[in-house]
Structures are given as C-alpha cells and as structure tokens.
N, C-alpha and C positions, 0 to 999 in steps of 0.2 A: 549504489554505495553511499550516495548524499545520505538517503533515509538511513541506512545502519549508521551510517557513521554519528547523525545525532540520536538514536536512538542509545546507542553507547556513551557518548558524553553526560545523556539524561539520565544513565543508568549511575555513571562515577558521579554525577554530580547527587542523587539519590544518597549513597553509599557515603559521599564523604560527609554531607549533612544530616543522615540520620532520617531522612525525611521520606517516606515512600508510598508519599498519597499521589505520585504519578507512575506507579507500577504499570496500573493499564496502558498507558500512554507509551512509556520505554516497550512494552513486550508486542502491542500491535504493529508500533515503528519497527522492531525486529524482523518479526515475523511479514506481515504485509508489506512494508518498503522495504524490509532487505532481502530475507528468505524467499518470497514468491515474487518479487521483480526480479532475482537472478535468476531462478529455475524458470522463468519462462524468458527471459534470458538466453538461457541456456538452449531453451527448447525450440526457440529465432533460429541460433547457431547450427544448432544440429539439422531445423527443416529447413535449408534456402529455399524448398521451393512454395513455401508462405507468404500472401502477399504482402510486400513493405508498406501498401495504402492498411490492409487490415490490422499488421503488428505493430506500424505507429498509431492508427486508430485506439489499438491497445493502450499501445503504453502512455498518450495521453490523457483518454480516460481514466487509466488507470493512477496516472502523476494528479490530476486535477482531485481528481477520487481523494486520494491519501491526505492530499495537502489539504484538504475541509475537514475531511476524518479526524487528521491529528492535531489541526489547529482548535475543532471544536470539542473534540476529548479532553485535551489540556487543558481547555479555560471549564468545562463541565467537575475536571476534576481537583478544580480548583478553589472552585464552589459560584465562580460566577455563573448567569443567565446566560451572556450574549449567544454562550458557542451551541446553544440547541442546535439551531439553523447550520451552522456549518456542520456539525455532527448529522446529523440528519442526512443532508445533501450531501456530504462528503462520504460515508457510509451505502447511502442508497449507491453513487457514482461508484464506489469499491464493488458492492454486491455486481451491477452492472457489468465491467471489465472482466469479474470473474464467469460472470456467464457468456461474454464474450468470448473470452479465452477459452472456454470449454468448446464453444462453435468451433472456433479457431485450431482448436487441435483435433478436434473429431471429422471436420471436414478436411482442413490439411493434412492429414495421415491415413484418409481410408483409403483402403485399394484398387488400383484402376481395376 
C-alpha cells in the first residue's frame, strides 16, 4: 500500500502541475508496488501452506526490487545520469521476484 499510495500522490501531483514526464514512473509504482504486491498478497493469504522463509524471501526481493526500480526510473526520467544503476539493478531484482514467485506458486500449489 506504501507503493500505491505514492504512486497516487505522483500521479495528483502530475495532474495538478500539468507535467507528466513521470507517467512511467506513477504507472509502474501502480502496477508493481501496488497491484502485484497485493495479488500476491493475496495469494500468501489464501495458500498458508507457503513457506513464511520463501514469501518473505519474496517480498523482500521483491521491496528491495521496486525501491532501485523506481528510484532509478525517476531520476532517468528526469533527465539525470545517476539512476542508470539503480534502474538496472532495481529492475533486474523485480524481474527476479517475479520469477520467484512463479516457483513459488507453481510449487506451492501442485498436487500431492
């Protein structure tokens, strides 16, 4: 909800300014920090019998992930250099969690 929630603010602050050279930036914080950290979320809740050492494995790859992702999007889409590196690394860490998570739900749900 952190991630939506400034994903939303970035979005009204867009909107009130007229300015939406961080469109990238509000719609992947939407989509990746809020939409696909509650659905798998969700997906915890529904399987308890998922490891708690694998689904926090998750979700802090998946926090560490985002947080380089969108701090180096922002400053890319900014026009600065610095955030290659975090973009990069933060992006790779997303891809990662997501392939994670597909372990994670293909093995926690197949059939005895």
């Amino acid at each position: 909800m952190v991630f939506l929630s400034i994903g939303v603010v970035l979005g009204m602050k867009m909107g009130i300014s007229q300015d939406f050279s961080q469109t990238p930036t509000h719609a992947h914080l939407n989509l990746i920090g809020g939409v696909w950290m509650f659905l798998a979320g969700l997906f915890y809740n529904a399987n308890p019998q998922i490891s708690s050492r694998l689904s926090g494995a998750h979700y802090l790859l998946s926090v560490v992930g985002i947080v380089g992702f969108i701090v180096g999007l922002y400053s890319e889409m900014s026009g600065q250099t610095w955030g290659e590196v975090p973009l990069m690394l933060g992006s790779t860490l997303t891809a990662v969690s997501l392939v994670l998570f597909a372990v994670i739900v293909f093995i926690g749900t197949r059939r005895a």
